[in-house]
C-alpha positions as CSV (number, residue, x, y, z in Angstrom):
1,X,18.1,-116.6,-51.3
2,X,16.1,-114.3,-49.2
3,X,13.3,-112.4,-49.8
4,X,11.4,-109.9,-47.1
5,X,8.0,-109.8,-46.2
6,X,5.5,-108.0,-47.3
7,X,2.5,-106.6,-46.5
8,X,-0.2,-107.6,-49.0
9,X,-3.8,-108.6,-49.8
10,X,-2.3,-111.7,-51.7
11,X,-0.9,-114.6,-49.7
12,X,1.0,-117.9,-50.5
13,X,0.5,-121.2,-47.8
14,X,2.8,-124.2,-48.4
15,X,1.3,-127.8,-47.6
16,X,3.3,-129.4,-46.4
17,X,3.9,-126.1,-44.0
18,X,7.9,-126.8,-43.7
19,X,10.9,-124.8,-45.8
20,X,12.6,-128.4,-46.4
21,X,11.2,-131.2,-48.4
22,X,12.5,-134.4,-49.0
23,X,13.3,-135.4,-52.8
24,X,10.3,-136.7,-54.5
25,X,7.5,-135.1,-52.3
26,X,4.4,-134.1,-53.3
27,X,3.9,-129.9,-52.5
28,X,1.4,-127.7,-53.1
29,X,1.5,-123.8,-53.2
30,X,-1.3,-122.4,-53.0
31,X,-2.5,-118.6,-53.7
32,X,-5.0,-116.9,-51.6
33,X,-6.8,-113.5,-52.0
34,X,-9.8,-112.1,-54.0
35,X,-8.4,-112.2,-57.3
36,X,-9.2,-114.9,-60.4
37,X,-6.2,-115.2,-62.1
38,X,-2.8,-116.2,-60.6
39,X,0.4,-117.6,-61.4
40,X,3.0,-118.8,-59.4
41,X,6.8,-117.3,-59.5
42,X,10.3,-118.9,-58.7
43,X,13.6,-117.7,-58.7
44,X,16.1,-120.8,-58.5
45,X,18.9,-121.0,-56.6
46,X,21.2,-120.1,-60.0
47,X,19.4,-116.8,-60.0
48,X,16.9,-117.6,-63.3
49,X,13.7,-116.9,-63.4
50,X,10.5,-119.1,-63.7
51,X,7.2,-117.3,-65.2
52,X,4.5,-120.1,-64.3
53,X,4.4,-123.3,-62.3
54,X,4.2,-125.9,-64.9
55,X,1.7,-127.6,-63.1
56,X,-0.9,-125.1,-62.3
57,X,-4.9,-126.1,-61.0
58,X,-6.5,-122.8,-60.1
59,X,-4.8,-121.0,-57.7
60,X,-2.8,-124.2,-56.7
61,X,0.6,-125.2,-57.9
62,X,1.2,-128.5,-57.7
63,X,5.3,-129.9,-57.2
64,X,6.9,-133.4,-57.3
65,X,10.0,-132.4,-55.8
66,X,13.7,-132.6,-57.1
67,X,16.4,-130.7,-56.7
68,X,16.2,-128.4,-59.1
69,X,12.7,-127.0,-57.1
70,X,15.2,-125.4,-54.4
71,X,14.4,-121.8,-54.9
72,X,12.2,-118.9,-53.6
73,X,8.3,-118.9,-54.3
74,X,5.6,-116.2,-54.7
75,X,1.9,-115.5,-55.6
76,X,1.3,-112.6,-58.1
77,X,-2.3,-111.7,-59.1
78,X,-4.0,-111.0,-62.9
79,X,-3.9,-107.3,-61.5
80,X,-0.1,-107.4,-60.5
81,X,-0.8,-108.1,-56.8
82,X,2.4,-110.3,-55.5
83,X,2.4,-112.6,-51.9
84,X,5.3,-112.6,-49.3
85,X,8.1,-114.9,-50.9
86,X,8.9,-118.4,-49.4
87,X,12.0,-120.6,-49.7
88,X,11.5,-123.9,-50.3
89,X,14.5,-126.5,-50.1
90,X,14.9,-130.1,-51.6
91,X,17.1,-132.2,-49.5
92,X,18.2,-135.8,-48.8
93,X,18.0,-137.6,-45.0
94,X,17.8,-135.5,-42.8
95,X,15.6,-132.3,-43.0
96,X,15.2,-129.6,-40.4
97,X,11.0,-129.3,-39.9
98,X,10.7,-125.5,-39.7
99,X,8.2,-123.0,-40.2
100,X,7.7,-121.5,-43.9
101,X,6.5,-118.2,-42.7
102,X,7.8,-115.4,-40.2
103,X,7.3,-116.6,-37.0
104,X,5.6,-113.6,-34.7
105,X,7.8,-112.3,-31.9
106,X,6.2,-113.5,-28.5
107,X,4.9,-116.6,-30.0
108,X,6.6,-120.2,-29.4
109,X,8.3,-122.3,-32.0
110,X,9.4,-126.1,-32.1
111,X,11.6,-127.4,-34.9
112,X,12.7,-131.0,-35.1
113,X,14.7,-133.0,-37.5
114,X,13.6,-136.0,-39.9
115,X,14.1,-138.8,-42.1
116,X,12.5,-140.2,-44.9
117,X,11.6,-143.5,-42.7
118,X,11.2,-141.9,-39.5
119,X,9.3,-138.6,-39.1
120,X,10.3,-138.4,-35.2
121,X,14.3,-138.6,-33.8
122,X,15.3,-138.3,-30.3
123,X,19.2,-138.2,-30.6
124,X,19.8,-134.7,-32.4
125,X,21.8,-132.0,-32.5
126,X,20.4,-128.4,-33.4
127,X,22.5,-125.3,-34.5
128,X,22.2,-121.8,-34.6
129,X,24.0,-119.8,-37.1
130,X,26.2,-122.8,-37.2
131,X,26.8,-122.4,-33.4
132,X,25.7,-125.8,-31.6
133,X,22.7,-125.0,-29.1
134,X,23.5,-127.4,-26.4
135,X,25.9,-129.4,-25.8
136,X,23.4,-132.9,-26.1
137,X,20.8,-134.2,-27.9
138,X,16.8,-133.8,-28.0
139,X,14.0,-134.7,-30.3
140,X,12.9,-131.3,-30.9
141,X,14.3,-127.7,-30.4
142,X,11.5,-125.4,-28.2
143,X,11.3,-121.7,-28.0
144,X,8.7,-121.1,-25.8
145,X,8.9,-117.2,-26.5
146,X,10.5,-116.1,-29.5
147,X,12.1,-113.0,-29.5
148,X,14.5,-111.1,-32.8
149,X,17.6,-112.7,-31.6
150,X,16.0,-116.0,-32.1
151,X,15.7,-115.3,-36.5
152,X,18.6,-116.6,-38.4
153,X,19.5,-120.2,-40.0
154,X,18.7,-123.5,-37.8
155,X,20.4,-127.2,-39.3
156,X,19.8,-130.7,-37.5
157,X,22.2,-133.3,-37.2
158,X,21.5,-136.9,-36.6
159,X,23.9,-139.7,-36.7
160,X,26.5,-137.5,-38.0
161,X,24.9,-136.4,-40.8
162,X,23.6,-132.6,-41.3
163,X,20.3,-131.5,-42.9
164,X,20.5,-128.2,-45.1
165,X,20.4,-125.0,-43.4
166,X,17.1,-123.1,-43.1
167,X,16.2,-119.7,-42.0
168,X,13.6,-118.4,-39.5
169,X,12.4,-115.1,-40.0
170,X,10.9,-113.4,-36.4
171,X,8.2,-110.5,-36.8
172,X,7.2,-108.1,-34.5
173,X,3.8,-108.5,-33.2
174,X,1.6,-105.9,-34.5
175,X,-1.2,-106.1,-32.6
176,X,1.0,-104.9,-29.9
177,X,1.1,-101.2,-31.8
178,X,-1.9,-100.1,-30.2
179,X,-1.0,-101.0,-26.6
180,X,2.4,-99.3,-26.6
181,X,0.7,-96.2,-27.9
182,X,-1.9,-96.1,-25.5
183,X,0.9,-96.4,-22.9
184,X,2.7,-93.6,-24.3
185,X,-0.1,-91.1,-24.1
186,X,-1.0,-91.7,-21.1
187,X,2.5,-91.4,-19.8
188,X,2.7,-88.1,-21.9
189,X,-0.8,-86.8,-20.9
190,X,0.5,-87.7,-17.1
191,X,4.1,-86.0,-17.3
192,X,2.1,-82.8,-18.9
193,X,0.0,-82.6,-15.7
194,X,3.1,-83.0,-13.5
195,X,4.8,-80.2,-14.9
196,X,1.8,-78.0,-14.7
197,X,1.2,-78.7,-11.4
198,X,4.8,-78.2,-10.2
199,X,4.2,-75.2,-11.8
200,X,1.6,-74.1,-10.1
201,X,3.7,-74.9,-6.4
202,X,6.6,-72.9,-7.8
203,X,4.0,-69.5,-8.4
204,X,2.2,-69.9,-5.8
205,X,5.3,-70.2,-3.3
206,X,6.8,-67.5,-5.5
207,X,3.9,-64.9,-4.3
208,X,3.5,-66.5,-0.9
209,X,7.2,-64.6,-0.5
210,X,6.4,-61.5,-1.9
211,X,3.2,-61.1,0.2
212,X,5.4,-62.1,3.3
213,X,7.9,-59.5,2.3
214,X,5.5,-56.7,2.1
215,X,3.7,-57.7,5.6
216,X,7.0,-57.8,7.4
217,X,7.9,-53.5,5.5
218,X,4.1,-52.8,6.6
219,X,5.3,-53.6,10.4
220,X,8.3,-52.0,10.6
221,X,9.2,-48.8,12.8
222,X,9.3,-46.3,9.8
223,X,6.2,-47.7,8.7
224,X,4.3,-47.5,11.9
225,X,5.5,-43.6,12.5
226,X,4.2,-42.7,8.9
227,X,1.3,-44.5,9.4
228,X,1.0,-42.2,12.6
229,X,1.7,-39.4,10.8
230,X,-0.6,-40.2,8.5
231,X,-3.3,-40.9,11.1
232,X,-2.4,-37.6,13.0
233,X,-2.8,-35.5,9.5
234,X,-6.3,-36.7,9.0
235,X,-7.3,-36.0,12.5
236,X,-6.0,-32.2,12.3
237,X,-8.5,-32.6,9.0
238,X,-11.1,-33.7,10.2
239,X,-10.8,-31.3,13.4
240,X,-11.0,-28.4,11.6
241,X,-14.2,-29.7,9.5
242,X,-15.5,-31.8,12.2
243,X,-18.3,-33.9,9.9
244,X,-18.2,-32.6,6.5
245,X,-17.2,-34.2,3.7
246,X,-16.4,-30.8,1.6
247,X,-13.2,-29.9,0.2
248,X,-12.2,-26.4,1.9
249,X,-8.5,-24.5,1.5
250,X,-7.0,-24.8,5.0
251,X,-4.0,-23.6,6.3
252,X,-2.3,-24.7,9.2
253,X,1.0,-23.8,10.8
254,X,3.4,-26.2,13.0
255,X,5.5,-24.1,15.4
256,X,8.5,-25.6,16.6
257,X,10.0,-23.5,19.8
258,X,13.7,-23.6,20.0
259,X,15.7,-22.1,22.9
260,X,19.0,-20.4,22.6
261,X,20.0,-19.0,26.2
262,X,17.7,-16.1,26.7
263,X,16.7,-15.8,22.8
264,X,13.3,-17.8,21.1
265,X,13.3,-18.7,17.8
266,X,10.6,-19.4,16.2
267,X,10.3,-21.5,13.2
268,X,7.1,-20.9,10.8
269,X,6.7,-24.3,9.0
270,X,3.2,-23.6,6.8
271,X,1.9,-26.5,4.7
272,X,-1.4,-26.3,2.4
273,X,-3.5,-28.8,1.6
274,X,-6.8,-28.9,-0.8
């Protein structure tokens, strides 16, 4: 039976700190927080419910292990505060040492296998999800770096015979948070200024072009004769009011002289200006 994890000012610590437990073994659960009254919770593994540990000293429950203790463990408070739930498993030769609590993504692990007579074995198999690891024995199973695919249930077996099946819970480290969103502000504040300046290039090279475009009308032939004409009309200007800056009516006449054989026209082409 499996509970999840909570987050919570109440905690629950298991001595000692392994899910399995041989039959007979002394435990002790013990509740930690800032609260006076607790009690300590079970659920068994045929589902009933257990209101208080029958052998209760403070905020310690104390368990001489049988069978019947396989089951799932919490804290809960006078005020209704409740711990992370724990699994704790009664087993003959062998048991699987693993840890009671979630074990922190990034972090290492070691589980090993034992017997009542001999806490340390060299020749044992170790199985994941009832897949065997490797294909020859070892003391103790290392994960140097434990990452989500590592949760699920570990067993041991020595000698040919199996422990009970445990599982490993993996957490993601959450002092980690921080970093990753520090990361992704400055990758957001740096993609922001990217755009803005790319921007900038595009407009800039946009009106670069239109200000070549307009230099390249300004010098071409039709542009340079109105400009003359333009220079010649202000000169006939300021000829007639050589240094004055007063508007005058003035009326001027361009003849244009045409010749037909023996007969002149003359065209009158009269233009005003203030």
């Amino acid at each position: 039976m499996l509970f999840p994890d909570v987050h919570s000012a109440a905690s629950l610590t298991v001595s000692p700190d392994r899910v399995q437990h041989f039959t007979s073994d002394s435990v002790s659960l013990t509740c930690e927080g800032n609260f006076t009254e607790w009690r300590v919770r079970k659920f068994s593994e045929d589902g009933r419910l257990y209101s208080d540990c029958w052998r209760m000293t403070g905020s310690t429950c104390n368990i001489n292990t049988s069978k019947s203790d396989t089951g799932v463990y919490w804290c809960e408070s006078g005020s209704g505060e409740f711990s992370s739930a724990v699994n704790i498993t009664v087993h003959n030769d062998p048991i699987l040492v693993s840890p009671v609590h979630p074990v922190t993504e990034g972090a290492s692990v070691s589980l090993s296998c034992s017997l009542r007579t001999q806490k340390i074995l060299s020749n044992v198999f170790f199985y994941h999800n009832d897949k065997l690891i490797q294909n020859d024995t070892r003391g103790e199973l290392k994960i140097s770096a434990v990452s989500k695919s590592d949760g699920g249930f570990y067993k041991c077996q020595y000698s040919g015979r199996e422990s009970a099946q445990s599982w490993m819970s993996v957490k993601a480290d959450s002092s980690s948070s921080p970093v990753w969103l520090m990361v992704g502000l400055v990758c957001g504040v740096s993609l922001i200024i990217i755009l803005l300046l790319l921007l900038y290039r595009c407009r800039q090279s946009k009106y670069s072009c239109f200000t070549r475009s307009i230099q390249s009308e300004s010098h071409s032939p039709g542009s340079s004769t109105n400009h003359g004409v333009n220079q010649n009309e202000a000169h006939v200007y300021d000829s007639v009011h050589p240094g004055t800056d007063e508007h005058r009516d003035v009326t001027y006449s361009v003849i244009e002289i045409k010749t037909f054989g023996k007969k002149s026209e003359y065209t009158n082409d009269t233009q005003c200006r203030q």
